[in-house]
C-alpha positions in Angstrom: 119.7 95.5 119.8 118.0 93.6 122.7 115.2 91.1 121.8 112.4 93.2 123.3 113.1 96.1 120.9 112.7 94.0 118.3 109.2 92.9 119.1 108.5 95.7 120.6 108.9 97.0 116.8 107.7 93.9 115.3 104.1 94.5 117.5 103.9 97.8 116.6 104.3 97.3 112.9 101.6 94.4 113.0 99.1 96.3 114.7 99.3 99.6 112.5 99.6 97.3 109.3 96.0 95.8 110.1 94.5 99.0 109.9 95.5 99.2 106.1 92.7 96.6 104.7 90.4 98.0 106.9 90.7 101.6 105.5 90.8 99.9 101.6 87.7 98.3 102.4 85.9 101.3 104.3 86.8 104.0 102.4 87.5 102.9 98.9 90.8 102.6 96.7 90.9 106.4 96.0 90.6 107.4 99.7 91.7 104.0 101.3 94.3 103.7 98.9 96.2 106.8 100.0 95.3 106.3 103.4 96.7 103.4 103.7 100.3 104.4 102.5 101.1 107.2 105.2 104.1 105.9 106.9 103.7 103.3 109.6 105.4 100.0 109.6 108.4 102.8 108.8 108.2 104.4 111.8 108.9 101.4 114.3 111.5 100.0 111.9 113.2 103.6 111.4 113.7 104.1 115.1 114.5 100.5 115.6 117.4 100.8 113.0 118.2 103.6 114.6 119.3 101.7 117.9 120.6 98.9 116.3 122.8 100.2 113.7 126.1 100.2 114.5 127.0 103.9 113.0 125.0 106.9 111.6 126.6 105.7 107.6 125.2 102.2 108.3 121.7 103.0 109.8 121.2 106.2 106.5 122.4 103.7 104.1 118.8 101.1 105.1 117.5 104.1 104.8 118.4 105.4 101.5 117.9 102.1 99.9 114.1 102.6 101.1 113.4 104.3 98.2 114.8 101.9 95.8 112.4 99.5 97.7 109.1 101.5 97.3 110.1 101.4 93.7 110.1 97.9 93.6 107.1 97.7 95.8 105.0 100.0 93.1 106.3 97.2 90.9 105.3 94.7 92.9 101.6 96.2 93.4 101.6 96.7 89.1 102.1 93.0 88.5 98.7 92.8 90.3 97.0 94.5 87.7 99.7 92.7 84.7 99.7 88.8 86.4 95.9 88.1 86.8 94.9 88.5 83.4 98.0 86.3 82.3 96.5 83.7 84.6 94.1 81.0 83.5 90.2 80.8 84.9 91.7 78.1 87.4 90.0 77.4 90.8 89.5 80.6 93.2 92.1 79.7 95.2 94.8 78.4 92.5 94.3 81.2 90.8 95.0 83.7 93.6 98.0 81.5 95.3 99.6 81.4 91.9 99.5 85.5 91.7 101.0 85.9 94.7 103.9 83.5 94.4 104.8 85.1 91.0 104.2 88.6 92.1 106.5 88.2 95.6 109.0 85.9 93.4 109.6 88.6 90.6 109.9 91.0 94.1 112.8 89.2 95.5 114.7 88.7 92.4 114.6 92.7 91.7 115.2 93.3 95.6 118.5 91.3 95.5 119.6 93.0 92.2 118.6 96.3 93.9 121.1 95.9 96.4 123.9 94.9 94.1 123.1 97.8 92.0 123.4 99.9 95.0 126.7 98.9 96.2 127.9 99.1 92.9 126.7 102.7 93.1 127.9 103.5 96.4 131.4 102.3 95.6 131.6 104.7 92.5 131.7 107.8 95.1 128.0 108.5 95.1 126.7 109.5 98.5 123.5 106.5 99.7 121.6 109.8 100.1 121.7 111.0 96.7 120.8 107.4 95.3 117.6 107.6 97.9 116.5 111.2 96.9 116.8 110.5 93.5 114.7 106.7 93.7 112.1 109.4 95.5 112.1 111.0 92.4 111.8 107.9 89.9 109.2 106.5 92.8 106.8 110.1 92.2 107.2 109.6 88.6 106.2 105.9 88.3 103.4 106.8 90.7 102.0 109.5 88.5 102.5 107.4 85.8 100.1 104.6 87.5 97.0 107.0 88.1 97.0 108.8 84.7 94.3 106.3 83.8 91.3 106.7 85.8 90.0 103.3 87.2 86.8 102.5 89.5 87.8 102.1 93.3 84.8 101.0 94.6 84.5 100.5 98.5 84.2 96.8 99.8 81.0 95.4 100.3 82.0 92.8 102.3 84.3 92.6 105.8 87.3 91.0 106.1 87.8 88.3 108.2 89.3 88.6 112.0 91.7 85.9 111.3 92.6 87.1 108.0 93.1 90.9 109.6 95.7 88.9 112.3 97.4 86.9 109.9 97.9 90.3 108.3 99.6 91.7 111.0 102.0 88.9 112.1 103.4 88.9 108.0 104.0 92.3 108.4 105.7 92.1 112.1 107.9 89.9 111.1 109.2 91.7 108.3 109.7 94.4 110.0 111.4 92.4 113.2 113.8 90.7 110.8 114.6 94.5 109.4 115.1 95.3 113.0 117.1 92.2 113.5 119.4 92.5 110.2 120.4 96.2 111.5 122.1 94.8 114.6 124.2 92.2 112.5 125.8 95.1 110.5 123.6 94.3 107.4 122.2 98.0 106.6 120.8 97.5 103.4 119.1 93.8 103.8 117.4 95.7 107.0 116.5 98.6 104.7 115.3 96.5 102.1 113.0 94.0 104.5 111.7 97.3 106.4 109.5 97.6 103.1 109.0 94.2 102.5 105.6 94.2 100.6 103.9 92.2 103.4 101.3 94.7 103.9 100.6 95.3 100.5 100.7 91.2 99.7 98.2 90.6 102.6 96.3 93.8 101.2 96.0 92.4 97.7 95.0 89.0 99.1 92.6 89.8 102.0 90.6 92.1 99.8 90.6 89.8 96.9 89.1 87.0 99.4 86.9 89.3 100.9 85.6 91.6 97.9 86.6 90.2 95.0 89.2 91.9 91.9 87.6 95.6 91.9 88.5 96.9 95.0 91.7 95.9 95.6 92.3 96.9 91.5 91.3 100.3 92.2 93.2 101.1 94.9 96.7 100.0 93.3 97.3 103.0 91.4 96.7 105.7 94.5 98.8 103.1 96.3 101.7 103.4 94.4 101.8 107.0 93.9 101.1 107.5 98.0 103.2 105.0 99.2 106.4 107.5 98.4 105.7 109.1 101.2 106.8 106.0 103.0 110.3 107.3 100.8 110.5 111.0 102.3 109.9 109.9 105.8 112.6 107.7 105.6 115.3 110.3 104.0 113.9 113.0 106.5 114.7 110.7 109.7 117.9 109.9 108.0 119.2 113.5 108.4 117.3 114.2 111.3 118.0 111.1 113.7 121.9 111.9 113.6 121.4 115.1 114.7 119.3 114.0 118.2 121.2 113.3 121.2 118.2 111.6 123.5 115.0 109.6 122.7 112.8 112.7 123.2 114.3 114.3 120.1 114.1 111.4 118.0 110.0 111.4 119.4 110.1 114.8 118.0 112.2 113.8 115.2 110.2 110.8 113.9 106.9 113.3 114.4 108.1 115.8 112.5 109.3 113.4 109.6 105.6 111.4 109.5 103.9 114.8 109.7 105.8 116.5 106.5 105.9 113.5 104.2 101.7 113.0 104.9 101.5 116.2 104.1 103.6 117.1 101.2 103.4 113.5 99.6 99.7 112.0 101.1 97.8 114.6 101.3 99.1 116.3 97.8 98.3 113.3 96.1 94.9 112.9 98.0 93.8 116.3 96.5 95.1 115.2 92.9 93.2 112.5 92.6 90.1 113.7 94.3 90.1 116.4 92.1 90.8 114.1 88.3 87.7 112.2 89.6 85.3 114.9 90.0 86.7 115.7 86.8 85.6 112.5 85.5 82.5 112.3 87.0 81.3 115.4 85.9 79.3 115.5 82.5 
């Protein structure tokens, strides 16, 4: 794929990822939480993929493997509720550095193994899809699993930084320009993989931590991890869409139709759910 659709992917990607600590900090973890999860550094990596992938088996394999990575990047936002405690009272910033570096370490470690696991898999006769629909499945599970315990998501009190928003949005461009990247060397599943690369939720957990403190970037984890699956169905629904387009207007159409279903059958459900266990809660 030619440089410019690469960062024409990677720029698009930064600038929707910004948005996510903006919505966190507006409109709460419940409400920000989910909002924040409807597919979008997805969409500009799907379609980017798409072009660079050198057949239709190599460009649903990243995708199928997206599942396994929303898995690992529910993981990945869990350790920030398991890691801090485990940390000692050290200096604000220590503290916080030393969070990150464990929680994006244990990432990588399970992200490599992922892929193993799902050649391994592949080889045996099993179709990438069927590994991807079934991770959806595990990935709804977990994500249920995560909100069962009602926890305060307070809104931020507090805005976050320009510079911190920007820094935000290059991490997460460049994640997804690599994915972009790694498609047109024939390496499906290291693009698939780094199209979900937890950038925006690392720069999430660590913008809102600076700018608000441990509560409202705690309470928005859970509806975080069960929303972010939608991230999951998009990315199966372009994979048997996209083959079947023959220009770019149909893959418009195609990538529309994908974001639209999985917001509404994964965001949107699980919106309601936990709106509804709240007022629950709340009443006497």
């Amino acid at each position: 794929m030619a440089l410019a659709g690469v960062l024409i992917s990677a720029f698009v990607a930064g600038l929707a990822a910004i948005l996510v600590t903006v919505s966190i900090e507006r409109w709460g973890g419940l409400h920000g939480g989910v909002l924040a999860t409807v597919p979008s550094t997805i969409v500009p990596a799907a379609v980017g993929i798409w072009l660079a992938a050198a057949s239709v088996d190599e460009f649903q394999a990243a995708m199928a493997i997206v599942p396994i990575g929303l898995i690992l990047n529910a993981g990945f936002l869990y350790l920030w509720r398991v890691v801090p405690p485990l940390i000692p009272e050290w200096n604000f910033g220590i503290r916080l550095t030393s969070i990150t570096v464990v929680s994006l370490t244990i990432w990588g470690l399970f992200a490599l193994l992922s892929i193993r696991g799902f050649n391994l898999l592949t080889t045996t006769g099993i179709a990438p899809l069927t590994i991807g629909w079934l991770a959806l499945i595990v990935g709804l599970i977990v994500g249920f699993g995560a909100t069962i315990q009602h926890r305060p998501a307070p809104r931020g009190q507090n805005s976050v930084g320009v510079l911190t928003l920007l820094m935000r949005g290059v991490a997460a461009a460049a994640s997804i320009g690599i994915a972009v990247w790694l498609a047109g060397l024939g390496n499906p599943l290291a693009s698939g993989i780094m199209s979900i690369f937890p950038a925006i939720f690392t720069t999430s957990m660590v913008a809102l931590w600076l700018a608000q403190g441990e509560a409202v970037p705690g309470g928005a984890i859970g509806p975080m991890m069960f929303g972010s699956q939608s991230v999951s169905l998009f990315a199966l629904l372009v994979a048997i869409s996209y083959p079947l387009t023959d220009s770019m207007i149909e893959i418009v159409f195609a990538t529309i139709g994908a974001w639209i279903g999985s917001v509404l059958l994964i965001n949107a459900s699980v919106w309601y759910y936990l709106k509804s266990k709240n007022g629950k809660i709340s009443t006497p």
